[in-house]
Structures are given as C-alpha cells and as structure tokens.
PDBQT receptor file of N, H, CA, C and O in Angstrom, charges set to zero:
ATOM      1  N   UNK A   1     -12.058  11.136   9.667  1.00  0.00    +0.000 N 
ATOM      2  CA  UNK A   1     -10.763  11.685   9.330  1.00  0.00    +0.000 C 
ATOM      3  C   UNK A   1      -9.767  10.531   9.178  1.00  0.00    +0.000 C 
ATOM      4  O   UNK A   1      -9.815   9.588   9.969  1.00  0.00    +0.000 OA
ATOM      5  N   UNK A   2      -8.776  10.577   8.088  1.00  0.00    +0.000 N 
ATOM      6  H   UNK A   2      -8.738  11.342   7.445  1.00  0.00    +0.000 HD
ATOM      7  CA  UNK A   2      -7.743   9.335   8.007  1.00  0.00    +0.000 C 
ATOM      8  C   UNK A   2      -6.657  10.088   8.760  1.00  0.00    +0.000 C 
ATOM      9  O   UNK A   2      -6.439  11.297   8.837  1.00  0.00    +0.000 OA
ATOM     10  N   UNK A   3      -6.064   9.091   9.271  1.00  0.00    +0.000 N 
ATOM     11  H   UNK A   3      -6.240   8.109   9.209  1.00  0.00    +0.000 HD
ATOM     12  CA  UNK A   3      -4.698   9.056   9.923  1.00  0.00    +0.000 C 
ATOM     13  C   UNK A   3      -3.681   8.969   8.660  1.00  0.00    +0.000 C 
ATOM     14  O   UNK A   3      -3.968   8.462   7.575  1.00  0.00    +0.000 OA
ATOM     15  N   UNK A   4      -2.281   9.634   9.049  1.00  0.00    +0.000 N 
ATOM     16  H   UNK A   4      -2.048  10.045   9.930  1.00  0.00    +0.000 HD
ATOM     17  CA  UNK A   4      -1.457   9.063   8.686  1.00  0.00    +0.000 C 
ATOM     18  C   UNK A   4      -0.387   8.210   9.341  1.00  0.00    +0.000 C 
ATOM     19  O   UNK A   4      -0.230   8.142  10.560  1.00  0.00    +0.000 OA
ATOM     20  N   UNK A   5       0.578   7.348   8.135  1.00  0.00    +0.000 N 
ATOM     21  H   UNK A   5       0.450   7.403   7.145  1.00  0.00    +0.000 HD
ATOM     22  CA  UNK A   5       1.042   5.815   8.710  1.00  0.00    +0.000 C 
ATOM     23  C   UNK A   5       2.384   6.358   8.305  1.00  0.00    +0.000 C 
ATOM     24  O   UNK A   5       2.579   7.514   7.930  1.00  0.00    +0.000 OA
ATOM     25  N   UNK A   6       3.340   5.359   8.422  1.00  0.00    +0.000 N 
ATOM     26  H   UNK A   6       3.182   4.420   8.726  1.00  0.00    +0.000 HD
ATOM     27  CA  UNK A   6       4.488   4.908   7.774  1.00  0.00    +0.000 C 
ATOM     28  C   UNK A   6       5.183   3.748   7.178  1.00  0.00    +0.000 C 
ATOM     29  O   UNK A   6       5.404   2.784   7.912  1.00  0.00    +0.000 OA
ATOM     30  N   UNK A   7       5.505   3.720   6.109  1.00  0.00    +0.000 N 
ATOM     31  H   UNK A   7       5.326   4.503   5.513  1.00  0.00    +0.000 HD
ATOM     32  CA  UNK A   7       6.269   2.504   5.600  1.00  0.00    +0.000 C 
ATOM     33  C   UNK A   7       7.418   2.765   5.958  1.00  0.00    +0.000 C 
ATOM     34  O   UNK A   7       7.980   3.776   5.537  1.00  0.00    +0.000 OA
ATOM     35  N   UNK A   8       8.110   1.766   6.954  1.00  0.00    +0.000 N 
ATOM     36  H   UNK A   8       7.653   0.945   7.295  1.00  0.00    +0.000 HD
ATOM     37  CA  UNK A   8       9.340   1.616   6.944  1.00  0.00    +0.000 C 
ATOM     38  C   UNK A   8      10.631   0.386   7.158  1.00  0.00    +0.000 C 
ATOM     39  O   UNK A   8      11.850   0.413   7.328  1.00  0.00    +0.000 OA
ATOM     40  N   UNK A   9       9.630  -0.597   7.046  1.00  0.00    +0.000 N 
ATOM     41  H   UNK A   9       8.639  -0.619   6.908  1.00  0.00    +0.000 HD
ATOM     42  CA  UNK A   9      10.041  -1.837   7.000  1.00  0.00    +0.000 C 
ATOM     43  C   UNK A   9      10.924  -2.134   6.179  1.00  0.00    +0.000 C 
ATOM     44  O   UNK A   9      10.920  -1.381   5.205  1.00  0.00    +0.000 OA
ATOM     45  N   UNK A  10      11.827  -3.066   6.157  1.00  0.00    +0.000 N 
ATOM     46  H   UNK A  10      11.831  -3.677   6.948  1.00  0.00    +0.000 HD
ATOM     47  CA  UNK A  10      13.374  -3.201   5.522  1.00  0.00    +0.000 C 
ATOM     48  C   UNK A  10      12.475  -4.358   4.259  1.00  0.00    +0.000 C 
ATOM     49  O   UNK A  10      11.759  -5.347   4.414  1.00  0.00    +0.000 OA
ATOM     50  N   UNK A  11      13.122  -3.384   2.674  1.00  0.00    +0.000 N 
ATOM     51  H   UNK A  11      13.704  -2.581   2.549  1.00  0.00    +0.000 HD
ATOM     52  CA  UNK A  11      12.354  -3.661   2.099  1.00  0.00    +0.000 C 
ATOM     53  C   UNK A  11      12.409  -5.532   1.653  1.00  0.00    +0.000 C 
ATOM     54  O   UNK A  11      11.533  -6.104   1.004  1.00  0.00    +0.000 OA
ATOM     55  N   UNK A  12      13.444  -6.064   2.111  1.00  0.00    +0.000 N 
ATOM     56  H   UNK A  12      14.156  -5.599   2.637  1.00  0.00    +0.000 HD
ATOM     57  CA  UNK A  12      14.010  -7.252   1.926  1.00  0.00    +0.000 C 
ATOM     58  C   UNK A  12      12.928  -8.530   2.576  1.00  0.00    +0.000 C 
ATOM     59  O   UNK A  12      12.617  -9.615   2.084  1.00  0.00    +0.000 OA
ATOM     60  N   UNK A  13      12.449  -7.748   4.140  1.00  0.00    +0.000 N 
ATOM     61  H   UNK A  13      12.702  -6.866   4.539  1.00  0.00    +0.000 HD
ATOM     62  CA  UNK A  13      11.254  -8.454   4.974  1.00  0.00    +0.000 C 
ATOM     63  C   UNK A  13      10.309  -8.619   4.476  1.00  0.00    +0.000 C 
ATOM     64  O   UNK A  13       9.591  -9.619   4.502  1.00  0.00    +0.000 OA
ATOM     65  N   UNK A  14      10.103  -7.105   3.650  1.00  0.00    +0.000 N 
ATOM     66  H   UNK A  14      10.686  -6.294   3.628  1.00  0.00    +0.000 HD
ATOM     67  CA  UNK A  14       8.181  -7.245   3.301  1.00  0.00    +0.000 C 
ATOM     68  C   UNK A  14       8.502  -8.235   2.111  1.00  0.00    +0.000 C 
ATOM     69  O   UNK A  14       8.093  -9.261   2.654  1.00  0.00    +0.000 OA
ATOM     70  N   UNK A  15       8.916  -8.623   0.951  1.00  0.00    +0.000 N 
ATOM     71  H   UNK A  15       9.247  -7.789   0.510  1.00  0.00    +0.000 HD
ATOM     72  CA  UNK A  15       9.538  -9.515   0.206  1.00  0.00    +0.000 C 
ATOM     73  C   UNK A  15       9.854 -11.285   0.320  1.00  0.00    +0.000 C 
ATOM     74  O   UNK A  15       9.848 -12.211  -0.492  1.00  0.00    +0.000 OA
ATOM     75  N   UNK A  16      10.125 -11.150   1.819  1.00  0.00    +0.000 N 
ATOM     76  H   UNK A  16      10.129 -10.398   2.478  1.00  0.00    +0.000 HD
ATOM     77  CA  UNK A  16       9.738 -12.198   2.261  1.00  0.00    +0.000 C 
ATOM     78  C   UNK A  16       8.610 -12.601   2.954  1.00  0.00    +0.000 C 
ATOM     79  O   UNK A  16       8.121 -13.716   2.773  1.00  0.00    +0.000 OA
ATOM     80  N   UNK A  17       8.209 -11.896   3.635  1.00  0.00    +0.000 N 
ATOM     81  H   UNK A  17       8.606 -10.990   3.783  1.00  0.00    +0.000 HD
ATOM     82  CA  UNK A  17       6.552 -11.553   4.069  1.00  0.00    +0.000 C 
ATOM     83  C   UNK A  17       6.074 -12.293   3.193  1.00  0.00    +0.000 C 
ATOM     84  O   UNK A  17       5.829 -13.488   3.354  1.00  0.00    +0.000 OA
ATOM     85  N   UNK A  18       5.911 -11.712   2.272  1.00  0.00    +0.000 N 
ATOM     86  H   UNK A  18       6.110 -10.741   2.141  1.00  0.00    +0.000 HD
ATOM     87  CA  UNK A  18       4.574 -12.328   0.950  1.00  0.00    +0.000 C 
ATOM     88  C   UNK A  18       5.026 -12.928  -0.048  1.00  0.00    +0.000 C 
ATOM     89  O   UNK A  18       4.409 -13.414  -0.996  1.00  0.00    +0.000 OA
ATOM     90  N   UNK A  19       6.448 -12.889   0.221  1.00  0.00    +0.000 N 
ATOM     91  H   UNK A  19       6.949 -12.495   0.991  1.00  0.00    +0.000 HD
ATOM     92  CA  UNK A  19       6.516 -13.882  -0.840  1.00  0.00    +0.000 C 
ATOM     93  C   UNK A  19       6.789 -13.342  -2.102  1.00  0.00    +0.000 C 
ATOM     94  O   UNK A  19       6.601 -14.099  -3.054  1.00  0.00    +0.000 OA
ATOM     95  N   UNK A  20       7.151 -12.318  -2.307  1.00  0.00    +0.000 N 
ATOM     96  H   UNK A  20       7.303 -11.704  -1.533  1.00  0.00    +0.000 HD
ATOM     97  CA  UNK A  20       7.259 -11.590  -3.730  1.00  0.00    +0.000 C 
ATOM     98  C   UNK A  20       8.506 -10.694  -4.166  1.00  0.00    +0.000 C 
ATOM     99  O   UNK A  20       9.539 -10.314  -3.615  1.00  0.00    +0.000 OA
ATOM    100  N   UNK A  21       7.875 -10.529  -5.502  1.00  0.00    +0.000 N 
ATOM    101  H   UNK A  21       7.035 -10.838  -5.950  1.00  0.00    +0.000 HD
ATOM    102  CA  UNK A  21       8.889  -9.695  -6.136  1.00  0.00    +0.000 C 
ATOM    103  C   UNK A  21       9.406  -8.487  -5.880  1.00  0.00    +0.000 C 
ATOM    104  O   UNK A  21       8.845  -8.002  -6.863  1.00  0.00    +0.000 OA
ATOM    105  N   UNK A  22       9.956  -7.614  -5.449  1.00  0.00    +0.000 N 
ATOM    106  H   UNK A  22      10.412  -8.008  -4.651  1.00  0.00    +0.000 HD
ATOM    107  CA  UNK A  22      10.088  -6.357  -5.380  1.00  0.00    +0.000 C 
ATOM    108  C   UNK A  22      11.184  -5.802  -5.508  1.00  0.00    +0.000 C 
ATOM    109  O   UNK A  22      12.068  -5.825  -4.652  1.00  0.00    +0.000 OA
ATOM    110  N   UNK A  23      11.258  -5.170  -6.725  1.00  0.00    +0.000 N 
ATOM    111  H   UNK A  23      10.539  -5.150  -7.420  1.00  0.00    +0.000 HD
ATOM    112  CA  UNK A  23      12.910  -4.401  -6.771  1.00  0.00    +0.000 C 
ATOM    113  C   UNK A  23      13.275  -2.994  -6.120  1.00  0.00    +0.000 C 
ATOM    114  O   UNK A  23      14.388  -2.515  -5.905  1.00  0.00    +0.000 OA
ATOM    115  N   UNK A  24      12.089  -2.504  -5.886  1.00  0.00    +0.000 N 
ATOM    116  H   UNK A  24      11.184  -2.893  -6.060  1.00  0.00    +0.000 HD
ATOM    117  CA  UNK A  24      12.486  -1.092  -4.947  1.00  0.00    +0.000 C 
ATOM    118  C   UNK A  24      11.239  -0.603  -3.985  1.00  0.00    +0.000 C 
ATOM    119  O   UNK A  24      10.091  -0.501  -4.416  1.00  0.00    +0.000 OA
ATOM    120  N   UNK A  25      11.537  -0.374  -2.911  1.00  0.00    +0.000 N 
ATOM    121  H   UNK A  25      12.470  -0.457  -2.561  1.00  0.00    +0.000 HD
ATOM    122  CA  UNK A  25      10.715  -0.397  -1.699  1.00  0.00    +0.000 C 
ATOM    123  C   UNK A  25      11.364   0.972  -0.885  1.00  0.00    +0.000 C 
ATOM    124  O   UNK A  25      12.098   0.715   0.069  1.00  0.00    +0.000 OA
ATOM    125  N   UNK A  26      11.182   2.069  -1.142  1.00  0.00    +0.000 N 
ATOM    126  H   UNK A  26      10.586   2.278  -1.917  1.00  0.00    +0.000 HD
ATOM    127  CA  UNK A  26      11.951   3.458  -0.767  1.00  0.00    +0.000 C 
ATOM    128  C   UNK A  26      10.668   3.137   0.843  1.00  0.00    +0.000 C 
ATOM    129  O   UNK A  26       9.551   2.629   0.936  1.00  0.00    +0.000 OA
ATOM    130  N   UNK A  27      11.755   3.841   1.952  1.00  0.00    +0.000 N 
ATOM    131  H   UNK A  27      12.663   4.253   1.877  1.00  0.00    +0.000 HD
ATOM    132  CA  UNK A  27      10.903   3.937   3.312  1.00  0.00    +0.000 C 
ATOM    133  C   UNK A  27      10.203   5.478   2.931  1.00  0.00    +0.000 C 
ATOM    134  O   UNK A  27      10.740   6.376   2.281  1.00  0.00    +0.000 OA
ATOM    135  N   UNK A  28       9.025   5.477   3.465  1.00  0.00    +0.000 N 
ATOM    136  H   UNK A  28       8.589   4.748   3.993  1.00  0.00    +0.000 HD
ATOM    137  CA  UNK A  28       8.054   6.823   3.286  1.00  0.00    +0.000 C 
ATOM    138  C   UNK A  28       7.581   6.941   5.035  1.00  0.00    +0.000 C 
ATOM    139  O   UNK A  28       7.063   6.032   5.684  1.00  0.00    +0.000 OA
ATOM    140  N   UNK A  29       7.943   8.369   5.552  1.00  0.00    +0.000 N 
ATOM    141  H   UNK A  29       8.363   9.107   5.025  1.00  0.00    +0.000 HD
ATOM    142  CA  UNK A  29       7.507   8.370   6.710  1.00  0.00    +0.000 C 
ATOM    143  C   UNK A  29       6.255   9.074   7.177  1.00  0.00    +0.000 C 
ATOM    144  O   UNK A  29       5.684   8.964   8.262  1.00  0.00    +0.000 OA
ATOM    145  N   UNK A  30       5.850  10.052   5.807  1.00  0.00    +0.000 N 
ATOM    146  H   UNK A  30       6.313  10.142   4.926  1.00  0.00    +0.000 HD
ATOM    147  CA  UNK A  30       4.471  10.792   6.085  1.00  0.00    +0.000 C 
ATOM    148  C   UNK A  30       3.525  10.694   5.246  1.00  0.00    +0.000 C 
ATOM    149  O   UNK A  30       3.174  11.604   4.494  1.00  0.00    +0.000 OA
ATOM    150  N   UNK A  31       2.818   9.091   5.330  1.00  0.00    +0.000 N 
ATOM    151  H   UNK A  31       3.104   8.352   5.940  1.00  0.00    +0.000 HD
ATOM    152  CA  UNK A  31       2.080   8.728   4.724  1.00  0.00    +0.000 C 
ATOM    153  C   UNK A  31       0.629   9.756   4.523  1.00  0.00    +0.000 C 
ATOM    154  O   UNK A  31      -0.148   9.233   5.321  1.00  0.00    +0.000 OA
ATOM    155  N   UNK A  32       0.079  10.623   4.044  1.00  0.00    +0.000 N 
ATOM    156  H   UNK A  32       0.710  11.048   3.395  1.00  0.00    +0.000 HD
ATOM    157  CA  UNK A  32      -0.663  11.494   4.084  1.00  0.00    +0.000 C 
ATOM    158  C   UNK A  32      -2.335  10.696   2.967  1.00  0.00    +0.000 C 
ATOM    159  O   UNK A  32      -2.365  10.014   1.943  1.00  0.00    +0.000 OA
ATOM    160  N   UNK A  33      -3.585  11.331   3.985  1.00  0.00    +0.000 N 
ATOM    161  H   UNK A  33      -3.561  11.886   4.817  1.00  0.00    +0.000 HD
ATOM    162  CA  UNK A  33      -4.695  11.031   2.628  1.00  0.00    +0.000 C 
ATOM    163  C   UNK A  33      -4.703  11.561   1.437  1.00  0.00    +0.000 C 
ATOM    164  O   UNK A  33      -4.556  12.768   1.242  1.00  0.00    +0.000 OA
ATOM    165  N   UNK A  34      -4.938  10.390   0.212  1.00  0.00    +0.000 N 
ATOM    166  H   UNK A  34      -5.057   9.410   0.371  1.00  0.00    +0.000 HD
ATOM    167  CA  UNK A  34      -4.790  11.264  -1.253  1.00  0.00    +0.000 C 
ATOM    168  C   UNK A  34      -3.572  10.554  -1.651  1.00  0.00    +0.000 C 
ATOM    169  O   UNK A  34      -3.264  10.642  -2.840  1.00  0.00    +0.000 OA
ATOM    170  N   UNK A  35      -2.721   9.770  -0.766  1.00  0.00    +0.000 N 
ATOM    171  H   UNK A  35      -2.971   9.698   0.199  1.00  0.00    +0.000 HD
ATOM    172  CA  UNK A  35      -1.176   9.565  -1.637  1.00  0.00    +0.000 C 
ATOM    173  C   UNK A  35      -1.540   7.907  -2.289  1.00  0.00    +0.000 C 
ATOM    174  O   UNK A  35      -2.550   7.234  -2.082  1.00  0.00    +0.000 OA
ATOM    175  N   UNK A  36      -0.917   7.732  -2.719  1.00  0.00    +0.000 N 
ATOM    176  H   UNK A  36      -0.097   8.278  -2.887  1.00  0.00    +0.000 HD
ATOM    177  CA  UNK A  36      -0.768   6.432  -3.605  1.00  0.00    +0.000 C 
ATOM    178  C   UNK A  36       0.304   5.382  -2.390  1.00  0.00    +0.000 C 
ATOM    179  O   UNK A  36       1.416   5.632  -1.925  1.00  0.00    +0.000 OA
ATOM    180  N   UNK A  37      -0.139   4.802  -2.289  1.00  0.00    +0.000 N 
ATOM    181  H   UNK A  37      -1.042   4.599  -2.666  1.00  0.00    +0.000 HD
ATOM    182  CA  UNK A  37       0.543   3.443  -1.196  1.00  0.00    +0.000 C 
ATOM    183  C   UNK A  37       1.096   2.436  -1.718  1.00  0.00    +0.000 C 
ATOM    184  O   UNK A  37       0.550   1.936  -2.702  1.00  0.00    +0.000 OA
ATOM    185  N   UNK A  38       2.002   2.016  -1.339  1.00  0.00    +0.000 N 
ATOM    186  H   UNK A  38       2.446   2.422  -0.540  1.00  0.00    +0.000 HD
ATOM    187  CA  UNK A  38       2.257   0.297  -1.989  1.00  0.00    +0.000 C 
ATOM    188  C   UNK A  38       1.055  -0.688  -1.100  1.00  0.00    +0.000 C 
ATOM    189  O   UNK A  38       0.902  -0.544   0.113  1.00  0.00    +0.000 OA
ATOM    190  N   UNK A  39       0.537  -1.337  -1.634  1.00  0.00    +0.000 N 
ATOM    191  H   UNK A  39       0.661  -1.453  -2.619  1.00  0.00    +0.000 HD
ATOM    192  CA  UNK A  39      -0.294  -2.591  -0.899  1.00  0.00    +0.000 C 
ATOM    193  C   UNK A  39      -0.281  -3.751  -1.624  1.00  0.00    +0.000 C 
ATOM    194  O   UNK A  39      -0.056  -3.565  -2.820  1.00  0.00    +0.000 OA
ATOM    195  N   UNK A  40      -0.445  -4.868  -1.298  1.00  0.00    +0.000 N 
ATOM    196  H   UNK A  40      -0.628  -5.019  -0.327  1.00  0.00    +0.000 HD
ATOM    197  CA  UNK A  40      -0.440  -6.145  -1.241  1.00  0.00    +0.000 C 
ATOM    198  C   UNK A  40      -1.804  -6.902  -1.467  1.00  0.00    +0.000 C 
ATOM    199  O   UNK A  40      -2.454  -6.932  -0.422  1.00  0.00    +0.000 OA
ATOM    200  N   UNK A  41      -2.389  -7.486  -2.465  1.00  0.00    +0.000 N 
ATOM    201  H   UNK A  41      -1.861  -7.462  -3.314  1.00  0.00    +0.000 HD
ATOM    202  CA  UNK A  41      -3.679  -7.673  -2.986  1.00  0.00    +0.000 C 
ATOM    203  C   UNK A  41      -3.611  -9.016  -3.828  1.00  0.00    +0.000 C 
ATOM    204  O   UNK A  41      -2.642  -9.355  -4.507  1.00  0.00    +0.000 OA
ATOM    205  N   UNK A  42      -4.518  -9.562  -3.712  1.00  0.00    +0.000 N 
ATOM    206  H   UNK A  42      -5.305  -9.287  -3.160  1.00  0.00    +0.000 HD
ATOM    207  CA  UNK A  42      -4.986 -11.102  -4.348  1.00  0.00    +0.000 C 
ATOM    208  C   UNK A  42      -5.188 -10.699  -5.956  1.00  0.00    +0.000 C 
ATOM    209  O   UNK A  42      -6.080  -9.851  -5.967  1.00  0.00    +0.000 OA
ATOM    210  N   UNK A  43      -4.701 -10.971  -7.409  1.00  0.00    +0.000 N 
ATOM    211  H   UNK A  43      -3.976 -11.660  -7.400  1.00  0.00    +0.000 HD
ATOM    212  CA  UNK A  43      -4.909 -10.839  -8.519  1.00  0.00    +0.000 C 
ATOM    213  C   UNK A  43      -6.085 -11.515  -8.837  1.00  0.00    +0.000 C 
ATOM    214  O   UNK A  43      -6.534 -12.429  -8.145  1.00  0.00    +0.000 OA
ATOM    215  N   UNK A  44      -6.704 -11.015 -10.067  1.00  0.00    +0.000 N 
ATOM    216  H   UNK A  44      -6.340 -10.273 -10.629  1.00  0.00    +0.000 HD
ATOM    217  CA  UNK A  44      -8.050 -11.756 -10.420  1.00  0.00    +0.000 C 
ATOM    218  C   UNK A  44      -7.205 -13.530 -10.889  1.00  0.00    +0.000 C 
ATOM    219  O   UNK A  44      -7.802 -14.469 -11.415  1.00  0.00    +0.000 OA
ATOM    220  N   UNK A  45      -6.100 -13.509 -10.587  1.00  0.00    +0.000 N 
ATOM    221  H   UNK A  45      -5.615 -12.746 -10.159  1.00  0.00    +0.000 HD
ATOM    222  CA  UNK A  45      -5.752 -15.205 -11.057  1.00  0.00    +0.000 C 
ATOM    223  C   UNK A  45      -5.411 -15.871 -10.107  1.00  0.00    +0.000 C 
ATOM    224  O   UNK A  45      -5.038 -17.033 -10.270  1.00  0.00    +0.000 OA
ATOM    225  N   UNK A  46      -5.459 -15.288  -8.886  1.00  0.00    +0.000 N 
ATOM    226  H   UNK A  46      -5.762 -14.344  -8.754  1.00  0.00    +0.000 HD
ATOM    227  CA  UNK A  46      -5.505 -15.767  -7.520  1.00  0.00    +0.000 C 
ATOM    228  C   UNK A  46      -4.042 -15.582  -6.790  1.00  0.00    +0.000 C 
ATOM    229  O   UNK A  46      -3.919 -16.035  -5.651  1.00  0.00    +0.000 OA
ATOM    230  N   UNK A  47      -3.102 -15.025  -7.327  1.00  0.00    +0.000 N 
ATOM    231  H   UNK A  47      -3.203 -14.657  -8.252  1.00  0.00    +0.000 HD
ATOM    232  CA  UNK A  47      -1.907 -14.733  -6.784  1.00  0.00    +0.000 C 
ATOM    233  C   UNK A  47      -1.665 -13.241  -6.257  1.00  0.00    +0.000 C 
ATOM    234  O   UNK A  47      -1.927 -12.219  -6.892  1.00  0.00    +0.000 OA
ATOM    235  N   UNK A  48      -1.032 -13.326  -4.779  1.00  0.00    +0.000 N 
ATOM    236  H   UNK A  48      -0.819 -14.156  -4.263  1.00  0.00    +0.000 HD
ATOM    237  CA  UNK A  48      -0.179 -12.157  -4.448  1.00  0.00    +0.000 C 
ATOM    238  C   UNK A  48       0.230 -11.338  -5.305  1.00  0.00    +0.000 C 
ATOM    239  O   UNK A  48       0.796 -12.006  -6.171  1.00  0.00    +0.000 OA
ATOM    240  N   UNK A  49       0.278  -9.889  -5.649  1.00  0.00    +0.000 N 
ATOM    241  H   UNK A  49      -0.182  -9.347  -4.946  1.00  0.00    +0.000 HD
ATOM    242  CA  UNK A  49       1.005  -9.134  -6.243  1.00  0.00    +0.000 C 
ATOM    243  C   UNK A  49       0.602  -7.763  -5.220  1.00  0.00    +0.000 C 
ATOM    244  O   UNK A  49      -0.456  -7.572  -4.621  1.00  0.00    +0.000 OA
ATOM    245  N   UNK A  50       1.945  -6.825  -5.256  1.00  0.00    +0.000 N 
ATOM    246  H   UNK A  50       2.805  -6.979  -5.743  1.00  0.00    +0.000 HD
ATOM    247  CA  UNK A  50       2.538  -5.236  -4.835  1.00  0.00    +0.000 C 
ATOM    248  C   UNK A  50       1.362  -4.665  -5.880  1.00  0.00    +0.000 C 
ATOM    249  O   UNK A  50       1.011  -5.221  -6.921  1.00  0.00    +0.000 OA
ATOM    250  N   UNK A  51       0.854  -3.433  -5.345  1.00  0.00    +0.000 N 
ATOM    251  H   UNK A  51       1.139  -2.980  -4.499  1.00  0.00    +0.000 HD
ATOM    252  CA  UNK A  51      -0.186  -2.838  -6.144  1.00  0.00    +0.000 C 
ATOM    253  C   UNK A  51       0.126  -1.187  -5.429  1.00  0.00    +0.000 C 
ATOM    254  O   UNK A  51       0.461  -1.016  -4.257  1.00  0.00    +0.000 OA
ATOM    255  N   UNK A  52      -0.089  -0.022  -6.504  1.00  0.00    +0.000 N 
ATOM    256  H   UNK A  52      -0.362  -0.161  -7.456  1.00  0.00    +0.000 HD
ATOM    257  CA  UNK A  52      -0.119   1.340  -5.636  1.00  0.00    +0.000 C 
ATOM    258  C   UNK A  52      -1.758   1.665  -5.927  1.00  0.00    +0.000 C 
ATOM    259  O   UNK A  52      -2.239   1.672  -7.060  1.00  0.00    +0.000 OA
ATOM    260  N   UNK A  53      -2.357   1.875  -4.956  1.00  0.00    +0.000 N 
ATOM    261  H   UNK A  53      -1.966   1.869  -4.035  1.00  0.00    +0.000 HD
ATOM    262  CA  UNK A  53      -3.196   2.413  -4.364  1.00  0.00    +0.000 C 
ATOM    263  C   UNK A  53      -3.415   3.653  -3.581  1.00  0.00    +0.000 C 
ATOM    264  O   UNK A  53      -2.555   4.248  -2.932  1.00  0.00    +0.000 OA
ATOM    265  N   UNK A  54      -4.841   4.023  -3.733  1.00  0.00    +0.000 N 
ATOM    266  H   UNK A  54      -5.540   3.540  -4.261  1.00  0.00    +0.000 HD
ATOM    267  CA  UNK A  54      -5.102   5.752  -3.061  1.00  0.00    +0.000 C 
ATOM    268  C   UNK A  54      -5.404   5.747  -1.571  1.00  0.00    +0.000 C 
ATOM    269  O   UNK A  54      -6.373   5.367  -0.913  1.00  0.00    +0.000 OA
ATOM    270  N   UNK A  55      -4.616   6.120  -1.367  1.00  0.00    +0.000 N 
ATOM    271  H   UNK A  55      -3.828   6.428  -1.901  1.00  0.00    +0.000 HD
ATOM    272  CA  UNK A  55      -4.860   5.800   0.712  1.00  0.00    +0.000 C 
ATOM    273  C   UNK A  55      -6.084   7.284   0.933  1.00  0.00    +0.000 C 
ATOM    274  O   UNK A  55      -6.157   8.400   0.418  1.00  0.00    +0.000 OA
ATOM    275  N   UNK A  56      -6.723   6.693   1.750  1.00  0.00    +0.000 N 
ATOM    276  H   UNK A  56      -6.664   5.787   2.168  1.00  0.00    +0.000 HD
ATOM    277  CA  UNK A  56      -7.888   7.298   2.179  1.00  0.00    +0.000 C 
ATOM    278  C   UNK A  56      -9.131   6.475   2.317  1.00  0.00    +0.000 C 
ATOM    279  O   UNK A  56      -9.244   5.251   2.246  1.00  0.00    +0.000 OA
ATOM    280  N   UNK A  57     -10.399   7.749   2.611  1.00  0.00    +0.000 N 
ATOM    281  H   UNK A  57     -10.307   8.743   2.669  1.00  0.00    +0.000 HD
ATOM    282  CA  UNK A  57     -11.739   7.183   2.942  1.00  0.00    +0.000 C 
ATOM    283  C   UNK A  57     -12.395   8.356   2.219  1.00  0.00    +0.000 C 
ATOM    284  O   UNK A  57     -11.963   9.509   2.226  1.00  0.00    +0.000 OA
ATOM    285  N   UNK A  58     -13.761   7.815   1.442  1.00  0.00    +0.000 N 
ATOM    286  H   UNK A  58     -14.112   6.879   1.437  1.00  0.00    +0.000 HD
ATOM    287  CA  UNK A  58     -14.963   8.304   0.671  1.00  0.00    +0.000 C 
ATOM    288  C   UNK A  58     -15.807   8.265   2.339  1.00  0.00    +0.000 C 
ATOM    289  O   UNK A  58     -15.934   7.414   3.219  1.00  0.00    +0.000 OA
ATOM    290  N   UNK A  59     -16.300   9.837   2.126  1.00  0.00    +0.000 N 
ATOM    291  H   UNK A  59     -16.197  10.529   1.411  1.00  0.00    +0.000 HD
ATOM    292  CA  UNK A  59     -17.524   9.516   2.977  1.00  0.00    +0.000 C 
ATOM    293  C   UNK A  59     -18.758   9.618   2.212  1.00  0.00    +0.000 C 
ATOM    294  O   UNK A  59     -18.930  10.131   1.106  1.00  0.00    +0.000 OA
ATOM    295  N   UNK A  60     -19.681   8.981   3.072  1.00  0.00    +0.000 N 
ATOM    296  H   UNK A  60     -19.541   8.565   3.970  1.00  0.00    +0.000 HD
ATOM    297  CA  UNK A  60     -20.880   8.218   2.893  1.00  0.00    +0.000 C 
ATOM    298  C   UNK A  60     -21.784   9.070   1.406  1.00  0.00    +0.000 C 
ATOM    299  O   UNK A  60     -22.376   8.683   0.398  1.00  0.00    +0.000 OA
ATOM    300  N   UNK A  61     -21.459  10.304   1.997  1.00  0.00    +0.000 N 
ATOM    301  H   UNK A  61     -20.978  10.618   2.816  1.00  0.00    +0.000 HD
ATOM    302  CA  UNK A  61     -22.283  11.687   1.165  1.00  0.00    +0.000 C 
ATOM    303  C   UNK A  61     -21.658  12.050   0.044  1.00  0.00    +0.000 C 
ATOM    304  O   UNK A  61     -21.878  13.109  -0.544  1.00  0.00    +0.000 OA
ATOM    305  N   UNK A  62     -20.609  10.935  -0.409  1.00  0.00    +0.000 N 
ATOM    306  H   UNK A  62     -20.430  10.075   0.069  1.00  0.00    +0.000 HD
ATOM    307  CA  UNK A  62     -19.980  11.537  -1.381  1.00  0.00    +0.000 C 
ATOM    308  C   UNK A  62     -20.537  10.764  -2.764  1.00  0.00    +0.000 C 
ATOM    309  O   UNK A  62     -20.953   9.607  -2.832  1.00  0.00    +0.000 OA
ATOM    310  N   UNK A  63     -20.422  11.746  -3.844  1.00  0.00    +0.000 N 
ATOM    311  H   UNK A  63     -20.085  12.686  -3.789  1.00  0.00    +0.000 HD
ATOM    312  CA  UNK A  63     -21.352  11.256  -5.015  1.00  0.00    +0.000 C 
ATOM    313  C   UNK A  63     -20.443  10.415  -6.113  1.00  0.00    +0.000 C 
ATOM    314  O   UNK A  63     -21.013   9.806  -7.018  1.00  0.00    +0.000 OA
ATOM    315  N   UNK A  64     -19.046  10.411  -5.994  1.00  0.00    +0.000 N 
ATOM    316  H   UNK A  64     -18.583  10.906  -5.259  1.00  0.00    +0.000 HD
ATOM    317  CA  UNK A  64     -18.403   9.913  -6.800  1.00  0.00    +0.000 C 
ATOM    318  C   UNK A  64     -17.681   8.847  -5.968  1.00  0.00    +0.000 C 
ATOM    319  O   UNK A  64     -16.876   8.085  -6.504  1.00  0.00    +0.000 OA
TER     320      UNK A  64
C-alpha cells in the first residue's frame, strides 16, 4: 500500500536545494497514489531538472 506525503516546503528552498529553475511550486498537502508529483531527476545530459511524475507502486502481478 502507498502512503501519502506532502509538499510543503517554501518554494524558494527547494530552488536552492538543487540548484534550479522553478517559477511555481504551489504547497500540496494530500499527496494521494495515482497523482503526478514534482520530482527532481538527472537528464539524459547529465543535469538536474524538476520533472512531474506518477506517485505510486506497480505490484509484482501486475502485467502492464
């Protein structure tokens, strides 16, 4: 079973965190499985970039 999280970090920190670009960073408090996430990921050219992604877990038995 996935948990849910929260983003709520001041969006100015995560920006400095990594080092990046970000023009809008809305706080989300009921991160739910199935939603699309902001995350933070290595590009195939080797740089940091903000990416939305599907928060959750495939189990094992699943065919797709």
């Amino acid at each position: 079973m996935c948990a849910r999280f929260t983003l709520r970090s001041p969006p100015q920190l995560v920006v400095e965190l990594f080092d990046l670009d970000l023009s809008a960073l809305d706080p989300r408090f009921n991160i739910a499985p199935t939603q699309d996430v902001l995350a933070v990921r290595v590009s195939d050219e080797g740089e940091r970039e903000f990416a939305r992604l599907r928060w959750g877990l495939v189990p094992l038995w699943a065919t797709e």
